[in-house]
Every structure is written in structure tokens, then in C-alpha cells.
C-alpha positions as CSV (number, residue, x, y, z in Angstrom):
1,X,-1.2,-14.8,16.8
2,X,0.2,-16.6,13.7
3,X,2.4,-16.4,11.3
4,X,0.7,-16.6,7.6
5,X,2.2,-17.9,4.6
6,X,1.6,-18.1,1.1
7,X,2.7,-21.1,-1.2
8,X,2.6,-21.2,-4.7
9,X,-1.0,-19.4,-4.1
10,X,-3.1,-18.5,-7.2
11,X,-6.6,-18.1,-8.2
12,X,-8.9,-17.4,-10.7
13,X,-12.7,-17.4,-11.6
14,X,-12.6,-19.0,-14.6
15,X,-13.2,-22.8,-14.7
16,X,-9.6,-23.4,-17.2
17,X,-7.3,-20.4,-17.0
18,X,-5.3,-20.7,-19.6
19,X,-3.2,-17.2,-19.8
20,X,-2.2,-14.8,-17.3
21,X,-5.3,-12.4,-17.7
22,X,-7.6,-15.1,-16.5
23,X,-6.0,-14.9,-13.1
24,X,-7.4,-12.7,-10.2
25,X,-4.5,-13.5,-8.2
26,X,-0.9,-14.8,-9.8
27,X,1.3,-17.4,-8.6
28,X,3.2,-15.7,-5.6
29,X,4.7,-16.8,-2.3
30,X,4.9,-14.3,0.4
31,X,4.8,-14.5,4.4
32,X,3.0,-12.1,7.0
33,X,5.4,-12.4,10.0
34,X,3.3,-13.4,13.4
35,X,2.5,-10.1,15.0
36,X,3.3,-7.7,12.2
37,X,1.3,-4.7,10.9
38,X,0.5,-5.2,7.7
39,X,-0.8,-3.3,4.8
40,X,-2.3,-4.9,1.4
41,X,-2.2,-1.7,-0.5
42,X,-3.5,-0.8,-4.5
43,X,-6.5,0.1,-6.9
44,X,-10.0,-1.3,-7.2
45,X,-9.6,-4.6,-8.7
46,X,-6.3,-5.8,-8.5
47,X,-7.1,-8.2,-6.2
48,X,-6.7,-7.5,-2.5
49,X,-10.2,-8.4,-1.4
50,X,-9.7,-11.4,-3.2
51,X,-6.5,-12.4,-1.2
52,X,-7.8,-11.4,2.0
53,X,-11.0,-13.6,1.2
54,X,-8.5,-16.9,0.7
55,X,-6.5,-15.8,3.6
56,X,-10.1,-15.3,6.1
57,X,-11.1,-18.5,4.6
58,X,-14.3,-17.2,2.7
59,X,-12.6,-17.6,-0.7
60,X,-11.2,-21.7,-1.5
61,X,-8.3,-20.6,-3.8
62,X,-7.7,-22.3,-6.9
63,X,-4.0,-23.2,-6.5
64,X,-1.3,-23.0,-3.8
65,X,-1.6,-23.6,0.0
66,X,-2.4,-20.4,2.6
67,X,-0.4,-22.0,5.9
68,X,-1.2,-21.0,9.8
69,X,2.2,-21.4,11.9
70,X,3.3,-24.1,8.8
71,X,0.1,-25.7,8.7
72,X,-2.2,-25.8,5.7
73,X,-5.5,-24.4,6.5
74,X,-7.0,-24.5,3.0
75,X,-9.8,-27.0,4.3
76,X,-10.9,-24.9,7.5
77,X,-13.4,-23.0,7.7
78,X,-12.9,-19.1,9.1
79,X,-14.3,-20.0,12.6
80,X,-12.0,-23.0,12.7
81,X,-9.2,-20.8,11.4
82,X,-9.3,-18.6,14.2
83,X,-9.3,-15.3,12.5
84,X,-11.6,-11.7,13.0
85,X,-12.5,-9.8,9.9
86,X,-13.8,-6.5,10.1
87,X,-15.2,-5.4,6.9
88,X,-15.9,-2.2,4.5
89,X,-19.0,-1.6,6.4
90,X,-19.9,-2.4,9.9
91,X,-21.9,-5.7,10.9
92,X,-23.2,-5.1,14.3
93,X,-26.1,-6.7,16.0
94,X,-28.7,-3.5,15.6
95,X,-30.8,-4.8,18.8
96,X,-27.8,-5.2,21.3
97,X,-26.4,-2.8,23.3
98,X,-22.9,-1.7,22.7
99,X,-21.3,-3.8,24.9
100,X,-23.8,-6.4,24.1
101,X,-22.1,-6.5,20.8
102,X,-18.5,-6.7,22.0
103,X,-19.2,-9.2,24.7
104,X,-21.1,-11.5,22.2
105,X,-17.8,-13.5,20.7
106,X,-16.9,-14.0,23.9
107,X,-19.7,-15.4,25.3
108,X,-19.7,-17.8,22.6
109,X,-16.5,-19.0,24.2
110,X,-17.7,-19.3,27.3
111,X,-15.8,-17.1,29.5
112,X,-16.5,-15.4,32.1
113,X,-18.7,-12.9,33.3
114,X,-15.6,-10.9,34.9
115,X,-13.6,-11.7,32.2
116,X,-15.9,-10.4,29.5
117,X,-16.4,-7.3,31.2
118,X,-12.9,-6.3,31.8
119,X,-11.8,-7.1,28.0
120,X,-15.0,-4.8,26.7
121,X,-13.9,-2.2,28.8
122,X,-10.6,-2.8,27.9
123,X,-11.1,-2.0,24.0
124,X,-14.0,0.2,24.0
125,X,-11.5,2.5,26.4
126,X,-9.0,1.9,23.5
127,X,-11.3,2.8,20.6
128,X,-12.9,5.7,22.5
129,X,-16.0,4.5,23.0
130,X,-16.7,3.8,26.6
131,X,-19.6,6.4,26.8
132,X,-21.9,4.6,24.4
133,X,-21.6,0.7,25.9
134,X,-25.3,1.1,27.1
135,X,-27.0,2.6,23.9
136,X,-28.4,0.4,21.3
137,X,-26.4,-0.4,18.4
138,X,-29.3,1.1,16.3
139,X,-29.0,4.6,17.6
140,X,-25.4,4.8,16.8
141,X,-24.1,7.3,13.4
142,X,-21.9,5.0,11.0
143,X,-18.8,5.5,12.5
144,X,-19.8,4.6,15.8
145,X,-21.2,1.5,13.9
146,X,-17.7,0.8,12.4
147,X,-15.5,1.0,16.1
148,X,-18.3,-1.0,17.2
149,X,-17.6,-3.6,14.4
150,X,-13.8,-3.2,15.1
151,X,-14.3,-3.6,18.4
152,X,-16.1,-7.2,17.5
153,X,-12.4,-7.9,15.7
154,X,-10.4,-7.1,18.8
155,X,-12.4,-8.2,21.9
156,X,-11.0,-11.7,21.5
157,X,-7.5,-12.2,22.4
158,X,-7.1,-15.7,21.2
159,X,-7.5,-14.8,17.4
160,X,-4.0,-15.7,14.7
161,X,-5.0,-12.2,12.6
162,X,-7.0,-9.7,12.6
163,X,-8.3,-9.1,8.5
164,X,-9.2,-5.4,7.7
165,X,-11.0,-4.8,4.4
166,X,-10.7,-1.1,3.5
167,X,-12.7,-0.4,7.4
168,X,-12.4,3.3,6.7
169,X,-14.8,4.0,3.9
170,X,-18.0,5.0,6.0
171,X,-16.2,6.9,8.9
172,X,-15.9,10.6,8.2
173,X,-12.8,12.2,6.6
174,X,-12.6,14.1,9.4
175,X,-11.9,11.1,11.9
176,X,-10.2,8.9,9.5
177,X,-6.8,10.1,10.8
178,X,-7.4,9.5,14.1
179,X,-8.9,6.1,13.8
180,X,-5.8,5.5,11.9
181,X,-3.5,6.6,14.4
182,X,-5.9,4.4,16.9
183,X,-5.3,1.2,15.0
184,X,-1.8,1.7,15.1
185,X,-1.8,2.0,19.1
186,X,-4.2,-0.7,19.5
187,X,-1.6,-3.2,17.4
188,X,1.0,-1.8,19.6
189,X,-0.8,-2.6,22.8
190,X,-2.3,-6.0,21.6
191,X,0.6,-7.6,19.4
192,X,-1.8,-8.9,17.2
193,X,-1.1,-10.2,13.2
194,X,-3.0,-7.5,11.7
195,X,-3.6,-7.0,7.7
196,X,-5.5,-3.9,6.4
197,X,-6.4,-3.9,2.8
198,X,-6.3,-0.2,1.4
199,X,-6.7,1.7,-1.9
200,X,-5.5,4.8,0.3
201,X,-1.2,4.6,0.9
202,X,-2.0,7.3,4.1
203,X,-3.8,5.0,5.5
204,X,-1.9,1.9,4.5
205,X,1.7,4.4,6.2
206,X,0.1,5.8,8.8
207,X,-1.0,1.8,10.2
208,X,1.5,-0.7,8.6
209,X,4.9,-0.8,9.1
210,X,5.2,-2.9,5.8
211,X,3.2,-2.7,2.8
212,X,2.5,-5.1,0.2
213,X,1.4,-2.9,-3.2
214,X,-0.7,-5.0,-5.4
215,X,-1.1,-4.8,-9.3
216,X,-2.7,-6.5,-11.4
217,X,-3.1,-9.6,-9.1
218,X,0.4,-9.9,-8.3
219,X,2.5,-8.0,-5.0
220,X,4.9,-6.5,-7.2
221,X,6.7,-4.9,-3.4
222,X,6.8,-5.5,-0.6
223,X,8.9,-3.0,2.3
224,X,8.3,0.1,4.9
225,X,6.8,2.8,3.3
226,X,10.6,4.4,3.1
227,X,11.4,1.5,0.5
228,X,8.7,1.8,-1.6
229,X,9.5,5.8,-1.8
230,X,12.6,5.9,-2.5
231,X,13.6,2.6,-4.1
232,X,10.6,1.2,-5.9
233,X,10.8,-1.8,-7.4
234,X,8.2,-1.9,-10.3
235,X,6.8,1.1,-12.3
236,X,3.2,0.8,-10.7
237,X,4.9,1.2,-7.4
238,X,6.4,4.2,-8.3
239,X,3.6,6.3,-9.7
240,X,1.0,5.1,-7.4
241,X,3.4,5.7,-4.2
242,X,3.5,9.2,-3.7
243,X,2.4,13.2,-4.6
244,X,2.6,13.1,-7.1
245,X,4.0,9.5,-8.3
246,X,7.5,9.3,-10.2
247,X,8.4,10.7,-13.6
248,X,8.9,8.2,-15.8
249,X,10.6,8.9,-19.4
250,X,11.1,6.2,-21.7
251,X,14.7,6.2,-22.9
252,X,17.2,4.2,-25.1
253,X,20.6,3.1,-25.1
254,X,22.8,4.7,-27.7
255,X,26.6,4.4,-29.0
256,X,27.3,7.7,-26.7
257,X,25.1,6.3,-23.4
258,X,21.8,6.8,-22.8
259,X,19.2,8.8,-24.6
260,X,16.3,10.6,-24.4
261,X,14.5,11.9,-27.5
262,X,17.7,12.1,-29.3
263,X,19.8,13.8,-26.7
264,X,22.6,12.1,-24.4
265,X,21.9,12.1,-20.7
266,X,25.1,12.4,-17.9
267,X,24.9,9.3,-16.7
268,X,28.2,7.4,-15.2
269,X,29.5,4.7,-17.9
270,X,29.4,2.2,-15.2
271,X,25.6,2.5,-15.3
272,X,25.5,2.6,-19.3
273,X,27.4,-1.3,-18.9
274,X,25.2,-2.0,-16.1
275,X,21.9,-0.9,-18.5
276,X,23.5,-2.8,-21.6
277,X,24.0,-6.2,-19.8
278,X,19.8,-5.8,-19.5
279,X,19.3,-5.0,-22.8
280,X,16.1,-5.8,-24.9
281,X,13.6,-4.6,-23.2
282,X,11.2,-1.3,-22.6
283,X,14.2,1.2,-20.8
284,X,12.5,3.9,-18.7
285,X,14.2,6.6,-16.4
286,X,12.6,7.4,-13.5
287,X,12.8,10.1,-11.0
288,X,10.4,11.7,-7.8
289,X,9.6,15.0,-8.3
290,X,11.1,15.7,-4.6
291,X,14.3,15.1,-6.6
292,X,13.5,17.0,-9.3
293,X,15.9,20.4,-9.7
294,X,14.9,23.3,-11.7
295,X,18.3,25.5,-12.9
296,X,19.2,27.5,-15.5
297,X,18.8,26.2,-19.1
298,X,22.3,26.5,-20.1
299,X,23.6,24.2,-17.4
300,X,21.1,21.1,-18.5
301,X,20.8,18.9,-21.2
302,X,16.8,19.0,-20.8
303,X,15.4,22.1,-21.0
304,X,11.5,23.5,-20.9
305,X,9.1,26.0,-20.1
306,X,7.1,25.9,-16.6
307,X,3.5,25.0,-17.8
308,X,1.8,25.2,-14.4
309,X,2.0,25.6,-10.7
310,X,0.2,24.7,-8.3
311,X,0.8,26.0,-4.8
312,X,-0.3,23.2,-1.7
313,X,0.3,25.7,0.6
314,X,3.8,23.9,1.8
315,X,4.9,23.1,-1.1
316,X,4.7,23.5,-5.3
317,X,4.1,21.5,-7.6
318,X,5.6,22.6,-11.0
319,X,5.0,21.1,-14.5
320,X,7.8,21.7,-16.8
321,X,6.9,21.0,-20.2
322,X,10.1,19.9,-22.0
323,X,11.1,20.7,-25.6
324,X,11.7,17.5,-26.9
325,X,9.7,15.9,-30.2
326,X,7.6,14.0,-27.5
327,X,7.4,16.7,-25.1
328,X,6.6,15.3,-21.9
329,X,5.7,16.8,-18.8
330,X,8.1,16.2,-15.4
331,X,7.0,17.4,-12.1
332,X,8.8,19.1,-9.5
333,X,7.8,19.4,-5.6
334,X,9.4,22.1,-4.4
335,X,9.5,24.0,-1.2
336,X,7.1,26.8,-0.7
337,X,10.2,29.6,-0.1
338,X,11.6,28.1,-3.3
339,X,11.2,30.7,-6.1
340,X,9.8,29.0,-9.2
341,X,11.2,30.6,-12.5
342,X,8.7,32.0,-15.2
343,X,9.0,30.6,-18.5
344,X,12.4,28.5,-19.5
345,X,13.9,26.5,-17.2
346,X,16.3,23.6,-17.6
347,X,15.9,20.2,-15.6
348,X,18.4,18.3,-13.4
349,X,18.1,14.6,-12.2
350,X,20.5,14.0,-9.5
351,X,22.2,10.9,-10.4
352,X,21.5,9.2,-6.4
353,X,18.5,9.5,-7.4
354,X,17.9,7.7,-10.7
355,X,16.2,4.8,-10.9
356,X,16.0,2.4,-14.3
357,X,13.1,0.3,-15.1
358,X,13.6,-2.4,-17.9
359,X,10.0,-3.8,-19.0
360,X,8.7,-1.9,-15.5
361,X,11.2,-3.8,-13.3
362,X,14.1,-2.0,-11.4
363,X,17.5,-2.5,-12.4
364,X,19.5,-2.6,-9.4
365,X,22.6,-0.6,-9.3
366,X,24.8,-0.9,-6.2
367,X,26.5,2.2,-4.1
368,X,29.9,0.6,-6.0
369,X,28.6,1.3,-9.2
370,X,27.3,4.6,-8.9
């Protein structure tokens, strides 16, 4: 196991960046504590594979230093870095026999025949696949492929991490939740560093217990899935956390307090000062629709008209089109026993639950100013 750190790390396909955009990955700093479960969580292209590349050792970054227990490891190769990687689709040896396959890093170490044996046994019992250690890697579906090539990851007890790299995609949706839930027992019972690269935030909840959500090259959070729910940090975080992500209203600071398409929203003067010292930039409410209450339009500055509902079974989602010149649309999530008025409807934010974004960043307000 190891601990991992990130310093002053950057990179970039171009041969002279010159501007932000150029970058894959941004200048950050950030540290995966030695046997934590980890999540590297976003959409396509913001540059997780990339990140787990440099981190594996397939990737030479262009910038910054990726350490190993404080030492720089920039110049080692992945063998000589010590680490597994399972990747997006399986690599198994197609003429080997399961355990053939799961034996085969550890015969490359030389260990014993005893040895071997007992720690195949050992992770094919904890992946569920015991019964096929004597069939041919070729006759196996793709999922079996996939434990198989997990498997390869695990098998070796000396490893400092263990990389995923979105290991999900070819097993079927009806397993994925359960080879989920197994990934999370096996980091349990192994105490491995392990860091799974997800576009899906159920998987990257269900396994991690912190995430790091990427956007745009940079981790712009990083926290238990709790923290980026109900406190997120950036924008992004906000609407891709979530179902559905936060409402978002773009507002502005007035001589009354703050507005929002002309009208003044109740919001405590303490956080008007707060919001002012911060002025300058793009101002933006935001709010889950968990939070969201729906009451009757005289009792709320923002009123609308219910738009559309659509029932999940345990719960609503309602879109209230408000009647403001921009007329956005806020979601609610309600509960399924919750009756869900026809037509007008006014709109309550709570104030605990209020969040304010200058230029997509969260203005902190503490307990004593609320």
C-alpha cells in the first residue's frame, strides 16, 4: 500500500501550452491517503483517464511530480511502480485456465506453489468465481472476463494501488450493483489503495468513501459523497451530483438585498454583507430539489405553474415553471404521498439550505452567519 501524491502536477498534449484550454490536466496538488477507497468521478473527457495514466505510470506528465510514500516516481516504469490496473475491458490470457490467469503474476514473482494456490482461491472465493477456475478463459461471457481481469489486480498482495478505469462498462446492468458492492468488501478485507475512475456517481458512492469530481481537467471537490450533496463546492459539482442536480438561478445584488428577475428574495442581511464583500462576479443561487417546497402562491415571493411531473415510483419530480421575464424551470423531488398541486404554485427555498456561487465557486457562509 502507498500513499499517492500529487505535486504541482499538470499536463497537456500540446508541445507549448500557452493558455488554460491547452491543458488536459491543470495544475493541482491532491493526496490519496495509503489504504483509502477512492473515486475519480466526471464526464467523458475531463480528464480522469488521463490522471490515472500518469499516476499507473503509462502517461510521463508534462509538469509536477506524482510521489509513492514521498518519493518521486515520475521516472519508473509501472512494473517498477508496483501498481495493478484493471482496465475498461478485460485483458485475460484467452488460452489459460481461470486460475491459470490469476496465478500468472504470481508466478512471475516466484512464490510458491502453496502460496499461489491459497491466494487464487482466496480472491476467486471473494469475487464469486471459484466454480470456473478450471475452464478456459475463452469460454467465459464478458463479465466473467472482467472478475477474471480483476482478479489479475487483486491476486498480488504486495501492490501500493490498485488503478480502476471505469471496470464496469462490459458487465451487465443487472450485476453491476453487486460487483459494486463486491469491490467495496474486497477493499475492506484487503486494505488496499484503491482508485476507480467513474463517469457513473452510483458507482463512484456505492465503492469510494471519498470522491474526487473532475471538470474540465481540474478536481474542483473532493469529500464523502454527503459533502458533495449537500455542500458542493463548485457549480459542476452541484448539477452533476445528484437526481436531478441543483437549481441554479442566476441572481444580483440590489440596494434592498438580493434579486432575482427584479424581485427581492428573504434572505438574512448577514448573508447580503457576506455576498457584497464577494462582489464582481457571476452571483448564482443554488438549491437541491430535495429542498425544494411547493406552497401556496400568496405565501412566496416566487411563484409558477407546475409544468410536469414525473412520478419514479418513490418519489416526484415536479417542474415548476416560474413567472418571471426569464422564466426558468426549478425542480422539486418530492415524496410519493406528497400531493402535488395543479396549476399555480408558489416556491420556497429554505434558507439552511442555500447555497451561493460567485463565478461557479461556493461562498462559504458559516452556522454564525446564518
Amino acid at each position: 500500500m502507498a500513499e499517492i501524491r500529487l505535486e504541482q502536477l499538470a499536463h497537456s498534449y500540446h508541445r507549448a501550452p500557452s493558455q488554460p484550454g491547452d491543458y488536459a490536466l491543470r495544475r493541482m496538488d491532491h493526496v490519496w491517503e495509503q489504504g483509502g477507497a477512492y473515486a475519480l468521478l466526471g464526464p467523458s473527457g475531463c480528464g480522469k483517464s488521463t490522471l490515472l495514466n500518469i499516476i499507473s505510470g503509462l502517461l510521463a506528465p508534462s509538469e509536477g511530480r506524482v510521489l509513492y510514500d514521498g518519493k518521486s516516481v515520475n521516472d519508473l516504469t509501472p512494473q517498477d511502480r508496483n501498481i495493478a490496473q484493471v482496465f475498461q475491458f478485460p485483458v485475460v490470457y484467452d488460452t489459460m485456465t481461470v486460475h491459470e490467469n490469476l496465478a500468472f503474476p504470481l508466478r512471475n514473482q516466484g512464490q510458491s506453489r502453496e502460496r499461489i494456490d491459497d491466494r487464487v482461491r482466496e480472491v476467486a472465493e471473494a469475487l464469486e468465481i471459484e466454480s470456473l477456475l478450471a475452464r478456459k478463459a475463452r469460454n467465459l461471457t464478458a463479465d466473467e472476463k472482467q472478475k477474471v481481469s480483476m482478479g489479475r489486480g487483486l491476486v498480488r498482495d504486495d501492490v501500493a494501488a490498485i488503478l480502476f478505469d471505469e471496470p464496469l462498462t462490459v458487465i451487465d446492468p443487472q450485476l453491476k450493483w453487486r460487483l459494486r458492492r463486491k469491490l467495496k468488501e474486497i477493499h475492506q478485507r484487503f486494505n488496499v489503495t484503491m482508485v476507480y475512475v467513474t463517469h457513473d456517481q452510483l458507482e463512484a458512492s456505492t465503492f469510494a468513501d471519498k470522491i474526487a469530481v473532475m471538470y474540465e481537467g481540474q478536481i474542483v471537490q473532493f469529500g464523502t459523497p454527503r459533502e458533495l450533496f449537500e455542500n458542493p463546492q463548485h457549480t459542476f459539482v452541484g448539477y452533476f451530483i445528484g437526481s436531478p442536480g441543483m437549481n441554479l438561478l442566476d441572481i444580483a445584488l440590489g440596494e434592498t438585498g438580493l434579486e432575482f428577475d427584479g424581485r427581492t428574495l428573504a434572505v438574512a442581511d448577514s448573508i447580503v454583507a457576506r455576498l457584497r464583500d464577494r462582489e464582481g462576479g457571476r452571483l448564482q443561487l443554488g438549491i437541491r430539489p430535495e429542498f425544494v417546497q411547493l406552497v401556496a402562491p400568496e405565501s412566496a415571493v416566487l411563484q409558477g405553474y407546475v409544468d410536469l411531473v414525473q412520478d419514479q415510483g418513490t418519489f416526484k419530480i415536479v417542474d415548476v415553471r416560474l413567472d418571471t421575464p426569464s422564466a426558468p424551470v426549478v425542480k422539486a423531488r418530492l415524496g410519493e404521498e406528497v400531493i402535488v398541486p395543479e396549476g399555480r404554485t408558489g416556491v420556497h427555498f429554505p434558507e439552511t439550505w442555500q447555497r451561493f456561487y460567485v463565478d461557479d465557486r461556493l461562498v462559504e457562509i458559516t452556522h454564525e452567519t446564518l
